[in-house]
C-alpha positions as CSV (number, residue, x, y, z in Angstrom):
1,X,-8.0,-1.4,18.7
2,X,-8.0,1.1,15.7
3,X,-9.5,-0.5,12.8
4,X,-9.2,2.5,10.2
5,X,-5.9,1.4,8.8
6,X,-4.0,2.7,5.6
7,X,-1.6,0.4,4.4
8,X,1.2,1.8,1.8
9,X,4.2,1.4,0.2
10,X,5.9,0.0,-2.6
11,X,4.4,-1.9,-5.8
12,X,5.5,-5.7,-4.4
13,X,5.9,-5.1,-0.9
14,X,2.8,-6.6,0.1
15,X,0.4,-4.0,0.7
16,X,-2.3,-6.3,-0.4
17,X,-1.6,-9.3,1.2
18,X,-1.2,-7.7,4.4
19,X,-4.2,-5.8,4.1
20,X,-6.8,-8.7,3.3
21,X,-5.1,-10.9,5.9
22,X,-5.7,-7.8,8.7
23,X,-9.1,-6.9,7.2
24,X,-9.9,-10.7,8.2
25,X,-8.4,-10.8,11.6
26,X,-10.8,-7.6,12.1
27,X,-13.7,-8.5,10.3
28,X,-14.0,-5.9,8.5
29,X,-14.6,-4.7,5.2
30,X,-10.6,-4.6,2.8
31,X,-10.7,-2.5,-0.1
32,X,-7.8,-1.5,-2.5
33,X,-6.7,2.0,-4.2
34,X,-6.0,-0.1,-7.4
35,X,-9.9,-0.9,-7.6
36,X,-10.5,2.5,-7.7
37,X,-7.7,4.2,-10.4
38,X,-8.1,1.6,-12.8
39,X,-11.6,0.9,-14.6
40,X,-12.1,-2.8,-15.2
41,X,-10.6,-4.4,-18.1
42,X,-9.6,-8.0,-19.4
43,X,-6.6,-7.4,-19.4
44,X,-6.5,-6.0,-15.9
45,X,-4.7,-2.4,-15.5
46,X,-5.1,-1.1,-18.8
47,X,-7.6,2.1,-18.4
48,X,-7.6,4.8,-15.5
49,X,-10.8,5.7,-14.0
50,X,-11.3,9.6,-14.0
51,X,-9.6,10.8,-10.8
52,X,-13.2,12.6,-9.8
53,X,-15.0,9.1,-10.2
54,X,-12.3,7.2,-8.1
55,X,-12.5,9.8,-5.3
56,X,-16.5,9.7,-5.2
57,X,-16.1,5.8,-5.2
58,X,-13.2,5.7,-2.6
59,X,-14.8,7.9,0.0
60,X,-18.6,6.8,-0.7
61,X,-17.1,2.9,0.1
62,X,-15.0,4.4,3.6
63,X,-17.3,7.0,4.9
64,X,-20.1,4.2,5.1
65,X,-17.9,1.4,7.3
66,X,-17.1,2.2,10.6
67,X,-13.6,-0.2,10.7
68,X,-11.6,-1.1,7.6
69,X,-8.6,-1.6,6.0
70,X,-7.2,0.5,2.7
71,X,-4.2,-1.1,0.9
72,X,-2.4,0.8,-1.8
73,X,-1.4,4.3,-3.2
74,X,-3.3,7.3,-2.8
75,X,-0.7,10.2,-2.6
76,X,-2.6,13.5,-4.0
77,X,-5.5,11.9,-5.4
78,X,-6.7,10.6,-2.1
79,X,-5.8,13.0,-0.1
80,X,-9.5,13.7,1.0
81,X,-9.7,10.8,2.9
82,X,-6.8,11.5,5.1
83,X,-8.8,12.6,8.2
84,X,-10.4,9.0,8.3
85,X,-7.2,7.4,9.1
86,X,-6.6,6.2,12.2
87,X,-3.6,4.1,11.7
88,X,-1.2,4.2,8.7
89,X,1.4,1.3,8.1
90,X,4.3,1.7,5.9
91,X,5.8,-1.2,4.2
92,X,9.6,-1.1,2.8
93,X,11.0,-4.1,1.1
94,X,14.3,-4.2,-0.7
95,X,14.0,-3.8,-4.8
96,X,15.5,-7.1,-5.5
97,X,12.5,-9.0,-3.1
98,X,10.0,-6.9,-4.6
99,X,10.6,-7.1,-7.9
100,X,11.1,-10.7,-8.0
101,X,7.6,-11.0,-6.6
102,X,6.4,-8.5,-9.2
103,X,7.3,-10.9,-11.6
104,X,6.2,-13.8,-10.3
105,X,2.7,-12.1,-9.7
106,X,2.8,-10.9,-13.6
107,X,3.8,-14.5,-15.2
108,X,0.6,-16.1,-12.5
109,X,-1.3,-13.3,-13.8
110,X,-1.1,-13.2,-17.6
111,X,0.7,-16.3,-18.4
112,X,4.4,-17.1,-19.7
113,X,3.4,-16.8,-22.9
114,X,1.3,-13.7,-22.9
115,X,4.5,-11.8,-21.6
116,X,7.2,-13.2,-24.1
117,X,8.8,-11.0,-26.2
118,X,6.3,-9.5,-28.7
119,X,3.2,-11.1,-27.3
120,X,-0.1,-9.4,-26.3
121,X,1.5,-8.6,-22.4
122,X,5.2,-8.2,-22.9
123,X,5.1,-4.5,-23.7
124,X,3.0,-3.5,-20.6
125,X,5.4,-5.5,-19.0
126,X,8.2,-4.0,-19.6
127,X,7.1,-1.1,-18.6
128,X,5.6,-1.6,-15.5
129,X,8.6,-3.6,-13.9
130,X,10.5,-0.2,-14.9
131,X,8.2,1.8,-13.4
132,X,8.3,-0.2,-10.0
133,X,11.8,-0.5,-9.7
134,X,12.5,3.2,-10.0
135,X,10.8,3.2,-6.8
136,X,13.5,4.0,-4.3
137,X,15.1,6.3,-6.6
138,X,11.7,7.8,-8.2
139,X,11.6,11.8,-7.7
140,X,8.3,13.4,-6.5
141,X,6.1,13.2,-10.5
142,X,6.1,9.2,-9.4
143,X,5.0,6.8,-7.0
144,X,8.0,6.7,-5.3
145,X,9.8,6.2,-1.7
146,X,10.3,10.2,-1.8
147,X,7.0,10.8,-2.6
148,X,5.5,8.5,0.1
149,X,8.0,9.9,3.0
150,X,7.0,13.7,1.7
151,X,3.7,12.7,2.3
152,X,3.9,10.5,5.2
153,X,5.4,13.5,7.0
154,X,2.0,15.0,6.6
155,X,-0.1,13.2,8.4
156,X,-0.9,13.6,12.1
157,X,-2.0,9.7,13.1
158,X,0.4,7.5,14.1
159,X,2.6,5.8,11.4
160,X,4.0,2.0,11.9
161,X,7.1,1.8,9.8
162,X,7.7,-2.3,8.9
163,X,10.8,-2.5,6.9
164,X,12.2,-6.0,6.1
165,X,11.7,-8.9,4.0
166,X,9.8,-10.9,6.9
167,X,6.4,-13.3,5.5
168,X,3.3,-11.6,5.7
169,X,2.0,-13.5,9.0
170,X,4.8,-11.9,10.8
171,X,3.6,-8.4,9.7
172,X,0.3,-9.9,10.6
173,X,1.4,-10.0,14.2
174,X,3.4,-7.0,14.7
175,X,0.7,-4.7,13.1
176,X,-2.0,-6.0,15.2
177,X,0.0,-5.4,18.5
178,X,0.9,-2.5,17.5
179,X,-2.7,-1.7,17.1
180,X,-3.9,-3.0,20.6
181,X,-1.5,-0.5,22.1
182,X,-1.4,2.6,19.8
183,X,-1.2,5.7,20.9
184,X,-4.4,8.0,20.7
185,X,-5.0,9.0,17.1
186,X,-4.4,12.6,18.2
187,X,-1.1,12.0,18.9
188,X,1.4,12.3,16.5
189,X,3.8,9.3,17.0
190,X,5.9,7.0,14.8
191,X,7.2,3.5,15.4
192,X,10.2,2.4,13.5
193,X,10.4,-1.7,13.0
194,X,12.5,-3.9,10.8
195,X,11.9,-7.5,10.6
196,X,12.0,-8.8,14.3
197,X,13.7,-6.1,16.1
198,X,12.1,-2.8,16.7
199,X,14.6,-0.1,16.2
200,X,13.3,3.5,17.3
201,X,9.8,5.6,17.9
202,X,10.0,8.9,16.5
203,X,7.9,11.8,16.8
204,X,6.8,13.7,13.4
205,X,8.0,17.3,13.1
């Protein structure tokens, strides 16, 4: 079983969730791209780290664990870190369930108050529920589903596509039997499935 997973997609679609819960079916080490791009902050998500620091830190934490799993973004400013993938999963989940969780996450996060109109939060907000619903329709300047697919379409491991609205231990179980029969790395195979039914395996161009 590959163990060098990249999990993507998405601001709500569970990239995080997924990849702690696989990181512990492994035992092995979970780390996350927001970690690195954002410096620490109370407020959380308010300062982003210099994109030469977050690359020294990313590939300093990967290049010393054998197995792993990376959740989140990294499109461009990882990039260096491709040729440790082994396995990349791509998670798609409709705006409307995505967002919803988005702002559940925030008001858990920061408080009703703290996100009312005119209060320390709301503007930040704001913003950043814009920002992650432009997603499907985001061009390439974005994190967006054209930017991920442009770049998806450059890698040479396999890809698992999971596109749905299915809970997390679901994915839990389709990613790791997917992992205990994926192809070798060096082939360059993708794997189509939407909640429950596997639809196609295509190969990349």
């Amino acid at each position: 079983m590959s163990k060098r997973v990249h999990i993507l997609g998405a601001a709500g679609s569970g990239t995080t969730t997924l990849g702690r819960a696989l990181a512990e079916h492994c035992t092995c080490p979970h780390f996350d791209t927001d970690d690195y791009f954002w410096l620490p902050s109370d407020p959380p998500f308010q300062h982003v780290r210099s994109r030469p620091e977050r690359q020294a830190l990313l590939e300093a934490d990967l290049v010393q664990h054998r197995q792993w799993v990376l959740s989140g973004s990294l499109c461009g400013w990882g990039d260096m870190c491709i040729p440790l993938f082994e396995v990349v999963v791509f998670l798609w989940v409709p705006s409307t369930v995505r967002l919803a969780r988005l702002a559940e996450r925030e008001r858990s996060r920061f408080g009703e108050a703290a996100l009312a109109p005119g209060r320390v939060m709301s503007t930040h907000h704001t913003k950043f529920i814009a920002w992650a619903a432009a997603y499907d329709d985001g061009g390439l300047e974005m994190r967006s589903r054209q930017l991920h697919e442009q770049w998806l379409r450059s890698l040479l491991c396999p890809i698992l596509r999971l596109e749905g609205t299915q809970p997390w231990e679901e994915s839990l179980v389709q990613v790791t039997q997917y992992l205990s029969t994926e192809p070798c790395p060096a082939q360059s195979e993708q794997s189509t499935l939407e909640w429950g039914n596997k639809v196609s395996s295509q190969s990349q161009a």
